[in-house]
N, C-alpha and C positions, 0 to 999 in steps of 0.2 A: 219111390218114397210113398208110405203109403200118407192120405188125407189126414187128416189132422180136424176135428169138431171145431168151428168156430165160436170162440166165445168173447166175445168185445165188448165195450162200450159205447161208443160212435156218440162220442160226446158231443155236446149240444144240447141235450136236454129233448123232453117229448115233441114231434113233429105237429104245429100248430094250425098251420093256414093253407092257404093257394090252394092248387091240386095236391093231396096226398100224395097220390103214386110219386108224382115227380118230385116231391120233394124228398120220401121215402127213397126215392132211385139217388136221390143225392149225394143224398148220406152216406149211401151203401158205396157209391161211385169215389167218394172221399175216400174213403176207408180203404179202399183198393189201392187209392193212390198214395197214400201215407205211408202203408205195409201193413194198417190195420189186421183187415184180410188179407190172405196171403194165398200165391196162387198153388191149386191145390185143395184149399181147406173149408171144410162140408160146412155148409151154412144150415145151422139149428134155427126155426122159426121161431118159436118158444122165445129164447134167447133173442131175437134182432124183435120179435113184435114189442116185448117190453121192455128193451131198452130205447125203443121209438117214442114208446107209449101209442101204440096204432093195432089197430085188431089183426090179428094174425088173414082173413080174405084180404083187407086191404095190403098187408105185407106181399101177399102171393100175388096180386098186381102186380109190384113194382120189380117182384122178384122173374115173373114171367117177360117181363119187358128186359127186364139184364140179360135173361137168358135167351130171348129174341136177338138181342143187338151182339150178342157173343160172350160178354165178361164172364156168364156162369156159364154151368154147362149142366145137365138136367141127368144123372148117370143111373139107368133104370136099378130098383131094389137100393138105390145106394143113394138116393136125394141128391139136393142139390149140392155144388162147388164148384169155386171160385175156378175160373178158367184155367188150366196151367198146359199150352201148349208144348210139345218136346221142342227141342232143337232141327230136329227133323224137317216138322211141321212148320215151325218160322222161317228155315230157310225154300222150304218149298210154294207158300205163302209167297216171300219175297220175289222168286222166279216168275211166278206169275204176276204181282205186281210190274215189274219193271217191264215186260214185254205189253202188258195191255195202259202201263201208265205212260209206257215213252210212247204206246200211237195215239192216246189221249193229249200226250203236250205236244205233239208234231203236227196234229190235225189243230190244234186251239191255235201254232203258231203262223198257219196260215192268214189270220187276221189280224193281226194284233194290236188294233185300234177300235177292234170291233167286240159288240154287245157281249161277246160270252168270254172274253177278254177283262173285259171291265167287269162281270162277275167273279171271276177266278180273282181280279185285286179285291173284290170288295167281299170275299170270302178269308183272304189273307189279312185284309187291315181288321176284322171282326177276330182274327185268331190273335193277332198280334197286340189287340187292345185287352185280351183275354189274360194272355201271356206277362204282358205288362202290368196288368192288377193282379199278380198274384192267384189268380184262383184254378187251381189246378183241377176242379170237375170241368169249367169252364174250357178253361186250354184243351182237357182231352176231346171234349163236344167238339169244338171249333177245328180242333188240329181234324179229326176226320171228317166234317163237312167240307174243309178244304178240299180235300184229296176226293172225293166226293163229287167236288164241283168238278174239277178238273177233269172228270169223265163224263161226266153229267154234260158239261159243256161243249166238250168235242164234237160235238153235233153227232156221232155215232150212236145208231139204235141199238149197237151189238154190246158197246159197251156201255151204257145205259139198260140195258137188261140183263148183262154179266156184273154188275156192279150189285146188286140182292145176293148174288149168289155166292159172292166172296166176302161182301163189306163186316160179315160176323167176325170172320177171320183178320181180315186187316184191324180191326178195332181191338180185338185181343193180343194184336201186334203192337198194335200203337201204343195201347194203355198201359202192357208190360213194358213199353220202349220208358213212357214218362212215370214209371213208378219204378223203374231201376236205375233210368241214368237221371232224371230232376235237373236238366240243364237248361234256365229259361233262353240265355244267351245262347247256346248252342242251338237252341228251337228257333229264335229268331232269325239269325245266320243262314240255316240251312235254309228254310221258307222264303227268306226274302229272295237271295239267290238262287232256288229254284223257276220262282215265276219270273224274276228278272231274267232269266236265261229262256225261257218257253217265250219270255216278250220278246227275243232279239232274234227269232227265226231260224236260227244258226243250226239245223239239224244235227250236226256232227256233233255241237256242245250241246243242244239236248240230251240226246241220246246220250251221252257219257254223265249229263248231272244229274238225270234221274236212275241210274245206274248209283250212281255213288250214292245222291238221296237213301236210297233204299238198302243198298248194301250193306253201305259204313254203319245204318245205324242197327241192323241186323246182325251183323258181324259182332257188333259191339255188347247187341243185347245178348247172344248167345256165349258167347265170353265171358257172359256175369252169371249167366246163370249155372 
């Protein structure tokens, strides 16, 4: 299918305070998660500076930080737009998740009263308070600094240096996951009983619930789309 010009509103009114970038990156990050933008569809500068009210350098910050973290994607001769991975790509994406995420929660469940433990809950109660206020740029930030931690914390240097090299891709995973399925319950669900299961050591049900973790909700996103 081919891209489609982006042309929105990204209501709110002109971007006023704090850092620009970030809060330009907001806006734009709502919009993704709404259906505003849609994955696929060529984002016009012109268009998103004045409907910001922000000068179009400042736009191309915020816009180069999206396309850092993965949601755009930068397609040479043909500007920028919004991420639209195939199904291919999601499920290959998730192959490698579940094989580097189940020896990130096997080696985390070696301790599991210990320091990188109590980060992995206190990365999950920060998603969960996210999740629980309704704010869906929020939820997507925190749903992948979860997942995040959880490699980050395994105390592995391998995955701790493999985690740059993927995390563009998983977050175009993840942000497609909360902009097609918007299941806050179902977010909660899955997360709690994730790390409740990484805390009880039990490698066999690791390894099968970060499997499902990842699957089910892959399964699910390529099915919609």
């Amino acid at each position: 299918m081919d891209a489609q010009d982006a042309a929105v509103s990204l209501s709110g009114g002109a971007v006023v305070s704090q850092t620009l970038r970030e809060q330009v990156a907001r806006r734009i990050r709502r919009a993704l998660l709404t259906g505003e933008l849609k994955p696929g569809q060529r984002i016009k500068e012109v268009h998103l500076a004045e409907a910001l009210g922000v000068s179009r350098p400042t736009l191309r910050e915020s816009l180069q930080q999206l396309i850092h973290e993965g949601v755009l994607v930068q397609v040479p001769y043909k500007g920028i737009h919004v991420a639209q991975p195939t199904a291919e790509e999601l499920a290959d994406v998730a192959e490698v998740r579940i094989a580097l995420e189940t020896m990130a929660a096997l080696k985390l469940s070696r301790d599991p009263h210990g320091a990188a433990m109590a980060a992995v809950r206190a990365a999950l109660r920060t998603h969960l308070d996210a999740v629980d206020a309704g704010d869906d740029v929020q939820s997507d930030v925190t749903h992948l600094e979860l997942h995040r931690t959880i490699w980050e914390q395994s105390g592995s240097v391998t995955l701790q240096k493999l985690w740059p090299l993927v995390g563009s891709q998983i977050q175009q995973a993840l942000t497609l996951d909360q902009a097609t399925v918007r299941d806050p319950q179902r977010d909660r669900r899955l997360h709690c009983r994730l790390v409740d299961v990484i805390e009880s050591g039990d490698e066999a049900a690791i390894a099968a619930e970060v499997h499902a973790h990842i699957h089910a909700s892959v399964s699910e996103l390529i099915r919609r789309l």
